[in-house]
C-alpha positions as CSV (number, residue, x, y, z in Angstrom):
1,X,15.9,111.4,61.6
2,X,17.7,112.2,58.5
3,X,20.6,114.7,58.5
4,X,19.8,118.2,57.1
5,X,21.3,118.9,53.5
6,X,24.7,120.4,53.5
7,X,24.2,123.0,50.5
8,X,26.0,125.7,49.0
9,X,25.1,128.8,46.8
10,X,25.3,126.8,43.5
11,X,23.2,123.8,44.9
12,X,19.3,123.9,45.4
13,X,18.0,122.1,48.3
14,X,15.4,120.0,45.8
15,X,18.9,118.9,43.7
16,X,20.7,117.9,46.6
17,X,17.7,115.9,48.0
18,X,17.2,114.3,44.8
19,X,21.1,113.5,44.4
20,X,21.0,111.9,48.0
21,X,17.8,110.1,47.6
22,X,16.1,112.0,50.4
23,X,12.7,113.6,50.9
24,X,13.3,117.2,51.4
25,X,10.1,117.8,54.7
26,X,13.3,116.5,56.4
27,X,15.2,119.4,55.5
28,X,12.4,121.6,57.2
29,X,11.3,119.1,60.5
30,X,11.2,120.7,63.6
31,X,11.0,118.6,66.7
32,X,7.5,119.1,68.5
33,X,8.1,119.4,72.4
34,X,5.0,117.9,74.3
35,X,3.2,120.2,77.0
36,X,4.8,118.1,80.1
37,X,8.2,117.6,78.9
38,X,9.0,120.2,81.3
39,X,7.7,118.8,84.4
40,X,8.8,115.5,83.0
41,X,12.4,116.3,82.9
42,X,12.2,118.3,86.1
43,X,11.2,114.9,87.8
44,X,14.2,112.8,85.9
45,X,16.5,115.1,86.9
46,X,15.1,114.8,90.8
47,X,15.3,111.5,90.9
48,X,18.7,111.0,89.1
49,X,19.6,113.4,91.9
50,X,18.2,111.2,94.9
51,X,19.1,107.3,92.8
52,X,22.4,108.5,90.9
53,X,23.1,104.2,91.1
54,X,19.5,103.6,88.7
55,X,19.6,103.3,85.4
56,X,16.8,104.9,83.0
57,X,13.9,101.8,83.5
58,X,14.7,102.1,87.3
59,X,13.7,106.1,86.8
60,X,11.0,105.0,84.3
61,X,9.2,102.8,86.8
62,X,9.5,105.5,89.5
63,X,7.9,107.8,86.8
64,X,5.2,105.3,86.0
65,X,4.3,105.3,90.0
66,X,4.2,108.8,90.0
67,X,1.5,109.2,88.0
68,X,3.0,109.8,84.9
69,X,1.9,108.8,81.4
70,X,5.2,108.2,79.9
71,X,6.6,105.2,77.9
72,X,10.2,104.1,78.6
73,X,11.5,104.7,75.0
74,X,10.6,108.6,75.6
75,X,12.0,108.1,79.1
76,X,15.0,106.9,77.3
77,X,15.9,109.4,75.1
78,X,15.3,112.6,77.0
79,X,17.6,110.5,79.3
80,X,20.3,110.0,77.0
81,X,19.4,113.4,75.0
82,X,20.6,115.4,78.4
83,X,23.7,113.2,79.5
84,X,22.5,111.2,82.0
85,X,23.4,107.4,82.6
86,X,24.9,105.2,85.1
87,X,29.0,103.8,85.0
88,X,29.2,100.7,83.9
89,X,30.1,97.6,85.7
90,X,31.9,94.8,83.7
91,X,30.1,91.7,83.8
92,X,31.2,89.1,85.8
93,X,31.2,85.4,85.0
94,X,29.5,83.4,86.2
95,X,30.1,80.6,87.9
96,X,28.1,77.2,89.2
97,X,30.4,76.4,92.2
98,X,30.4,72.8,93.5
99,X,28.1,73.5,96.6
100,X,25.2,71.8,97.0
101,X,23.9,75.0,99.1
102,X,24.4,77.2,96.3
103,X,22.1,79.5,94.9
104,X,22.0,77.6,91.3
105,X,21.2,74.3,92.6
106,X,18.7,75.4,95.8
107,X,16.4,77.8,94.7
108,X,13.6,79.3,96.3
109,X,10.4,78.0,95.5
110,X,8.0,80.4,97.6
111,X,7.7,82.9,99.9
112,X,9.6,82.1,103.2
113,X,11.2,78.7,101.5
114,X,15.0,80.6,101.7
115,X,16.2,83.1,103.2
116,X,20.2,84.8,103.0
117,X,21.8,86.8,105.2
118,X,25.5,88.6,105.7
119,X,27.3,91.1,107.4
120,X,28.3,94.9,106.1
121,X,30.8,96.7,107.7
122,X,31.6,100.5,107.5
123,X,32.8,103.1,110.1
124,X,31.2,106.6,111.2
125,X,33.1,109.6,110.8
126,X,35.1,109.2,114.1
127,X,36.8,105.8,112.9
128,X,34.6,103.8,115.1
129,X,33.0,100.4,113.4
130,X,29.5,99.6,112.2
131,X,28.2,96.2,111.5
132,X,25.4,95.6,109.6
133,X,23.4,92.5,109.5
134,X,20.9,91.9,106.5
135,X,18.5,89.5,105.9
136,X,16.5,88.9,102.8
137,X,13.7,86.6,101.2
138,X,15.1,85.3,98.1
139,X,12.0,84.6,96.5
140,X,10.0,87.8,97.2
141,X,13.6,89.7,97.7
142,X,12.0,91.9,100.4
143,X,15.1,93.5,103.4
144,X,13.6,91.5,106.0
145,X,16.4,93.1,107.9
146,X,18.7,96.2,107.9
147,X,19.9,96.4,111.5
148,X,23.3,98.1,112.3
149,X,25.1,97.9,115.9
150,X,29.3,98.3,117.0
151,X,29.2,94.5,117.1
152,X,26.5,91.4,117.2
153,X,26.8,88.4,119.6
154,X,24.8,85.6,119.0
155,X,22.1,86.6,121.2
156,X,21.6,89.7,118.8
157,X,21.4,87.5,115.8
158,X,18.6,85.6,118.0
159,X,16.6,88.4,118.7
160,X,16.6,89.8,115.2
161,X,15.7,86.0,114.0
162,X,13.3,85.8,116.8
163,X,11.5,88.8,116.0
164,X,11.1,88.1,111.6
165,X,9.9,84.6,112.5
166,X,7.1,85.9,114.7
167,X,6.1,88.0,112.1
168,X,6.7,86.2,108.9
169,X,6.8,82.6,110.0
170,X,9.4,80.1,110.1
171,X,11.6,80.1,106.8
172,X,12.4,76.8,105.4
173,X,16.2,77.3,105.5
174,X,18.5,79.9,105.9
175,X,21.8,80.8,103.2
176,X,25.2,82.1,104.2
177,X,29.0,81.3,104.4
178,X,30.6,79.8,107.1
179,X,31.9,82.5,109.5
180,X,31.7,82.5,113.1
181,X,28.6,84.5,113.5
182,X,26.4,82.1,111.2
183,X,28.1,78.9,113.1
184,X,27.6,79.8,116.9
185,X,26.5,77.1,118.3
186,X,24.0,79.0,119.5
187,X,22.5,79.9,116.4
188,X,22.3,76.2,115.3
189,X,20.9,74.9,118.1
190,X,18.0,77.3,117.6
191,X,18.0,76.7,113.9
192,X,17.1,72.8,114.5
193,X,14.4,73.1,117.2
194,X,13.0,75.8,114.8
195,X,13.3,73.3,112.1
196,X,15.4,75.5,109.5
197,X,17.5,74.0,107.3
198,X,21.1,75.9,107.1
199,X,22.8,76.1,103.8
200,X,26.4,76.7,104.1
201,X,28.1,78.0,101.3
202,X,31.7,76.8,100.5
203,X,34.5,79.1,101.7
204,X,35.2,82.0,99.3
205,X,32.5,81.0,96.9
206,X,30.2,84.4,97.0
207,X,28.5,83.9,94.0
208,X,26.7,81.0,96.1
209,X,25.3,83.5,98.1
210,X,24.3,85.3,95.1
211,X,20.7,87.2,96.5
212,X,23.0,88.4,99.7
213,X,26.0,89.7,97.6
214,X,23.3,91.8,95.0
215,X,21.3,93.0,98.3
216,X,24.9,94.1,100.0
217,X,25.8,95.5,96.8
218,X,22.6,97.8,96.5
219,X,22.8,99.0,100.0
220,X,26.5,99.8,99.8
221,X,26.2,101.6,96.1
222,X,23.0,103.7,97.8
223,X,23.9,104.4,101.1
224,X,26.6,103.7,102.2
225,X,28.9,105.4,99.3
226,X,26.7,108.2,99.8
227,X,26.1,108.7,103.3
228,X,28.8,109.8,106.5
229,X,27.0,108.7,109.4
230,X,28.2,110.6,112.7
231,X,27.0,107.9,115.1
232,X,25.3,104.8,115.7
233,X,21.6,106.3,115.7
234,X,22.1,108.0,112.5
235,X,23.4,105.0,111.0
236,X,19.9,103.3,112.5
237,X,17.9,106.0,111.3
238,X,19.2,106.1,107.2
239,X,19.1,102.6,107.2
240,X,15.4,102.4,108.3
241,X,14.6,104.6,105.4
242,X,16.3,103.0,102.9
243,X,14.9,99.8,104.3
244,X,11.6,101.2,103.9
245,X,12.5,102.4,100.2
246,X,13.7,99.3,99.5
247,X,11.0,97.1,99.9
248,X,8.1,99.8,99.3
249,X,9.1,102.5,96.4
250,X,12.2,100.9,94.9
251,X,11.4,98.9,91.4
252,X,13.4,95.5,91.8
253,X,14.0,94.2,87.8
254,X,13.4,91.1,88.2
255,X,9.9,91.5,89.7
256,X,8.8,93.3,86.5
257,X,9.8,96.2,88.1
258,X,7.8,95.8,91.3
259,X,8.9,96.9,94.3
260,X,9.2,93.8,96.9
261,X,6.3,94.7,99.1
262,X,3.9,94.8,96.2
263,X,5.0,91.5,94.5
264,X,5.3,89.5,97.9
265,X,1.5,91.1,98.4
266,X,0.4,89.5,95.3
267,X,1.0,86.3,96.8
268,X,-1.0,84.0,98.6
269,X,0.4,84.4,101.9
270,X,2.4,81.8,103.4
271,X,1.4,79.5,106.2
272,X,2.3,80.6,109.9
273,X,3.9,77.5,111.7
């Protein structure tokens, strides 16, 4: 929009217009406000509120599957018109890494073809330790897995396997680093008579593990950065819901801002071994 005429008492509006080579309906626009900008910005400013970490398409998306009409340019500017936005993070380089089990040069193909998983830690608010174990589906990215316990032997790490492959089906490999709990020789032997192929990434090469880091990243920027959890069942409990969130309401860019659950659903299911 063009700036209104600065103009004095010896200066008409139609001589300044002409000397600056404007139309003068600018001088008398008014900016029409449309009937649901107020419920509109109501509901920006709830969800900013509950997904301070999302950006303006994130909130758009939510919008859209909310049942409003609304584009994301409009989004856009009532966003920025009323302050709101997200800190920025500086961009990282990236880097290809010399491991074969990396995420550049072993790609998921399909559903169930890779799957990553990692360790979180945190502490409740009397000092004592939480461990959370994630799994995800690179592909689809769906949390396959959110759990959180004081500390997880192998036989946890079985059970939680045990469990997703019942469900989902066998994966055809699994991504992580090298740390004790992903190298129990427990955990391997049941990884070859499963017939899953495990994709070690080199030692202090994270961005080989790239799908873990970004799913660790989300949960720590919207939960646990957000949340003091006062035991081990609250912990259980918040990370159920976002869980749940995560795979069914949350729009994931590079799904066309799908959550998981949809996108994987829009896919021919995969076999069941």
């Amino acid at each position: 929009m063009a700036a209104h005429v600065q103009r004095d008492a010896g200066v008409s509006e139609r001589k300044a217009c002409r000397a600056l080579d404007q139309a003068r309906s600018t001088q008398r626009y008014r900016r029409k406000v449309k009937a649901d900008e107020g419920a509109l910005l109501r509901a920006i400013e709830a969800l900013v509120c509950q997904h301070p970490a999302y950006g303006y398409r994130m909130i758009h998306a939510l919008l859209v599957e909310d049942g409003f009409k609304v584009g994301r340019d409009r989004v856009y500017r009532l966003w920025r018109r009323h302050g709101y936005g997200v800190k920025q993070k500086p961009l990282k380089k990236k880097r290809l890494g010399v491991s074969e089990n990396g995420v550049m040069r072993r790609k998921a193909e399909s559903i169930n073809d890779v799957w990553c998983w990692d360790f979180i830690h945190d502490r409740d608010e009397r000092g004592r330790v939480l461990r959370w174990l994630i799994i995800e589906d690179e592909f689809t990215r769906e949390g396959l897995a959110v759990e959180v316990c004081r500390s997880f032997k192998a036989t946890d790490v079985l059970d939680v396997l045990s469990e997703l492959m019942l469900i989902r089906g066998v994966p055809g490999s699994i991504r992580s680093d090298n740390g004790p709990e992903f190298i129990a020789q427990a955990i391997k032997k049941f990884l070859e008579q499963t017939g899953v192929e495990t994709l070690y990434i080199e030692p202090g090469s994270p961005w080989q593990n790239a799908y873990a880091e970004s799913f660790s990243s989300r949960f720590r920027a919207e939960v646990l950065s957000r949340e003091s959890f006062a035991d081990l069942a609250e912990a259980r409990e918040v990370s159920g819901w976002w869980q749940n969130h995560y795979n069914h309401r949350r729009p994931h860019s590079s799904l066309g801002y799908q959550p998981p659950a949809r996108f994987a659903a829009s896919l021919a299911p995969p076999p069941v071994e």
